[in-house]
N, C-alpha and C positions, 0 to 999 in steps of 0.2 A: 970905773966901778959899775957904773949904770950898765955898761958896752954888757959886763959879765954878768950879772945879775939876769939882762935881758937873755943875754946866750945859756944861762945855767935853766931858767924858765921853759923856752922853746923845747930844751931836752927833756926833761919832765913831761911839757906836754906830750913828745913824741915816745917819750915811753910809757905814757897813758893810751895813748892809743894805738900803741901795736900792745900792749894787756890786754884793751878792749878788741880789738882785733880777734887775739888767742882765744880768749873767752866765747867769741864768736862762732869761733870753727871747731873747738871742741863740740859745739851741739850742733852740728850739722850731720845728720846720719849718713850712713854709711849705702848707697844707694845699692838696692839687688839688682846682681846682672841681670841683663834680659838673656838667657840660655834659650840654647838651643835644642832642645830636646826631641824627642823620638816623637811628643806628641805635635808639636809644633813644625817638624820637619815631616817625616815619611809614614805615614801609618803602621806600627805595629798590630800585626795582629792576637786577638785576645781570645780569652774562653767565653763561648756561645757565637762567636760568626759562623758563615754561613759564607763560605767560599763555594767558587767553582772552576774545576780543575779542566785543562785543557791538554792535550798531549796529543800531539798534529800529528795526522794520520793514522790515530789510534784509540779511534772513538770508545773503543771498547772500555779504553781504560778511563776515559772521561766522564768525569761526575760530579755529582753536587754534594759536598761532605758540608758536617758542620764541625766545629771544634769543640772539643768533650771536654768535659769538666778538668780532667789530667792533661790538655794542655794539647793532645796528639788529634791526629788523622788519622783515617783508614782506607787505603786503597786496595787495588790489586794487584799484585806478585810483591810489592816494595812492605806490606805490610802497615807497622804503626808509624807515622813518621809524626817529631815533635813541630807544631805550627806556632803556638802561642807567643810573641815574645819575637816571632820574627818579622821581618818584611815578606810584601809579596816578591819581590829580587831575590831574596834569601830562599825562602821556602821553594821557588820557582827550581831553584837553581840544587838544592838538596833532593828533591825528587826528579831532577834529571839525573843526579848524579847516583842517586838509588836504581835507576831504571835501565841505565848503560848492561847492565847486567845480564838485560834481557832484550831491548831495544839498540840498535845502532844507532848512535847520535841522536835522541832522543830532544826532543823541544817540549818545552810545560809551560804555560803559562798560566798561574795564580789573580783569579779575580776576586775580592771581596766582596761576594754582593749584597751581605746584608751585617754591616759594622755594628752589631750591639752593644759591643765593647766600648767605645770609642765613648760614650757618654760617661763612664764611671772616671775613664781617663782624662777626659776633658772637664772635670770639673772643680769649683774652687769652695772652698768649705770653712766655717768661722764656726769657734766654740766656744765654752768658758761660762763668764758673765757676762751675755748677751742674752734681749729680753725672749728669744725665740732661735736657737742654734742651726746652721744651713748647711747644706750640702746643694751648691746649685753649678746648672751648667756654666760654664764659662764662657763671655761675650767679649770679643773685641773691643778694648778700651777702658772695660770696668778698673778700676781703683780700690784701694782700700775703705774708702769711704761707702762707695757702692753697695758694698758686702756690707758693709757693718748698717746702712741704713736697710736693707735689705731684710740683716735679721732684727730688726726696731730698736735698735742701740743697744747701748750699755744696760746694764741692769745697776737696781740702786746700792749693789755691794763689788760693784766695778770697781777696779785700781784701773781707771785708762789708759792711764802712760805709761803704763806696764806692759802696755798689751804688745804682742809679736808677730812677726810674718816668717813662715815657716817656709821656705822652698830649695827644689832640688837643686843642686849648680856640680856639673861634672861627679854627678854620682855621691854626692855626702847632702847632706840634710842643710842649712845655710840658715841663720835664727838672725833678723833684722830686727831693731827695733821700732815701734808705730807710739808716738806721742799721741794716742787718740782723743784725750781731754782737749788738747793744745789744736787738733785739728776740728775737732766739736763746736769750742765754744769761744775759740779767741782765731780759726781760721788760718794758724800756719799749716800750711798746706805740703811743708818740706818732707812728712813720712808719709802723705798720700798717696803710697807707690802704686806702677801700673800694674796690675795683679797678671800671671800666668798658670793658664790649666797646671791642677794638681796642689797650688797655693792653700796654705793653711793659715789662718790666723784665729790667734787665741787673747783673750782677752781675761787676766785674771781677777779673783777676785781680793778686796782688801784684806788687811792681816787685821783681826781684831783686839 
């Protein structure tokens, strides 16, 4: 009797602790990929750079544009061609293939030499009920704590555990969740994510 009693017990505890277990992993978030993106891989180029064009042995046609408001270039014989949004490999390779027309086997090569763009792209931005809202560049390593100390916390009509990480993953928009109270003031540090250019986090405010 004792034998079963003591065996009925051990069971119980063991289903007490795979509950507490469950309970465990339910609140563990759901970690953002780190993606690879255009900004983090190959530079795209944007409106306001300042390229300069090359096309070997034809100086003529060689020059220094900059990208216009609509996205395009403007050269000579090929006309407007679209930059924005491309690589320099891409854009290279589309005004070779624009120029064939008038060049035999044409070479271009596309330098960026002055990336103005490249800061609006690379940067990470926090809104909401925060005591001061940011739009800043983005550094190697920052966290979501970073940004949020950055813009002076929470404000005093904060929901913090409400608050979100917004970022891009293969093209759709991706909404994490950030325990921000839970990382403030008791230091779990499990939705401290490592933040990437273009990151958005919002921090809403209470329902009254």
């Amino acid at each position: 009797m004792n034998t079963t009693l003591k065996n009925t017990g051990i069971k119980g505890l063991l289903a007490v602790m795979v509950l507490f277990a469950l309970v465990g992993c339910s609140r563990s978030p759901v970690v953002p990929p780190q993606t690879t993106s255009s900004v983090l891989d190959e530079y795209r180029i944007g409106v306001g750079d300042a390229l300069r064009i090359n096309v070997w042995r034809n100086a003529e046609l060689s020059s220094d544009v900059p990208v216009r408001p609509d996205g395009k270039i403007s050269l000579p014989l090929v006309g407007d061609v679209q930059a924005a949004g491309q690589t320099t490999t891409e854009l290279s390779n589309d005004l070779a293939n624009a120029l064939t027309e008038y060049i035999r086997s044409p070479q271009v090569t596309v330098i960026v030499t002055n990336p103005s763009s490249s800061d609006f792209q690379r940067r990470v931005r926090i809104t909401g009920a925060v005591r001061s809202p940011q739009s800043l560049a983005y550094r190697e390593g920052m966290t979501v704590l970073d940004l949020v100390l950055m813009a002076g916390g929470p404000n005093e009509y904060a929901s913090s555990n409400r608050a979100r990480l917004y970022r891009q993953v293969d093209g759709e928009v991706k909404v994490f969740p950030v325990r921000l109270r839970d990382l403030i003031e008791k230091g779990e540090i499990e939705t401290n994510y490592s933040l990437q250019p273009s990151d958005i986090v919002t921090v809403p405010e209470r329902s009254f």
